[in-house]
C-alpha positions, 0 to 999 in steps of 0.5 A: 502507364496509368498503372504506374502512375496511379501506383507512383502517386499513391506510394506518394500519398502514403509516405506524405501521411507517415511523414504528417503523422506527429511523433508521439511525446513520452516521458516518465515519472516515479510515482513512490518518488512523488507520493514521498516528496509531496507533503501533504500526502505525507502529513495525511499518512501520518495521520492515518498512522496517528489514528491507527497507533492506539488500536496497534498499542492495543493489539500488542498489549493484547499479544503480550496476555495472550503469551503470558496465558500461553507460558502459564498455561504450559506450566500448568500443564506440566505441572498437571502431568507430574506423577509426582504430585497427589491427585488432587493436585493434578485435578486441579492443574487440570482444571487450570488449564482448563480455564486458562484455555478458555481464557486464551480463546477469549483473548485470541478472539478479542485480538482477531476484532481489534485487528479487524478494526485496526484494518477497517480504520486503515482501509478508512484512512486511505480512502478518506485521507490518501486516495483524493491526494493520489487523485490530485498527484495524477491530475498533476502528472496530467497537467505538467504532461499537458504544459509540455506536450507530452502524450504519454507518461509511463511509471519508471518502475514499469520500464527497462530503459529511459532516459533521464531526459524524460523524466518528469517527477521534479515538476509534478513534485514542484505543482503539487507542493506549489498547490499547498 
């Protein structure tokens, strides 16, 4: 009889502490969402794409030289290859496009550093102008979470099915634009 008793009052305890335990709060937000409405993240992109633009119109400048080299280099070529043409003038087809060789490296080389600064001065950007913006939309998921007692907030892109109930995005947009 003890047993039984023992056992009964035990499966009691149990079920009282499953019943005890607070079902935990979950909600969603879409973070592209945020990052797009919030306007200081996105006046802070536009100006890391304002002070990457100038190197981007170097670079295509550059591009454009490099094909101009490249389509006068193929007809010079040719031109080197024509039996028709007396030897000293192929020699110095040959010579040309021996230089203009030389001179496509050096663009191909100057384009390779530009494109190098180009990232270096993006990669600067995100971590100058966007990451403490990033830090500040996951302090606010954080705070909205806490306001409502919720314990844990999921990126909607990461889940199959939620229901737009627990969707949360409009009041972290409201708290971070609130805070300009």
């Amino acid at each position: 009889m003890k047993k039984i008793t023992t056992v009964f009052l035990a499966s009691i305890f149990c079920v009282a502490g499953l019943f005890a335990q607070k079902t935990p709060v979950v909600a969603t937000v879409n973070v592209q969402r945020i990052l797009n409405d919030y306007t200081a993240f996105q006046a802070a992109v536009e100006k890391v794409k304002g002070s990457v633009a100038p190197v981007e119109e170097e670079m295509k400048k550059m591009q454009e030289n490099i094909q101009a080299i490249v389509t006068t280099g193929r007809e010079t070529e040719a031109k080197a290859k024509n039996p028709a043409l007396g030897e000293d003038a192929r020699a110095e087809a040959q010579a040309e496009v021996a230089t203009l060789q030389g001179q496509l490296q050096t663009a191909q080389t100057e384009l390779n550093q530009f494109r190098q600064q180009a990232q270096q001065l993006a990669q600067q950007g995100q971590k100058e102008e966007l990451a403490p913006l990033q830090q500040k939309a996951v302090e606010a998921v954080k705070q909205v979470a806490e306001d409502k007692g919720i314990d844990l907030v999921v990126p909607i892109n990461t889940v199959v099915y939620a229901s737009e109930a627990l969707e949360i995005s409009d009041a972290v947009i409201a708290v971070l634009n609130a805070a300009e």
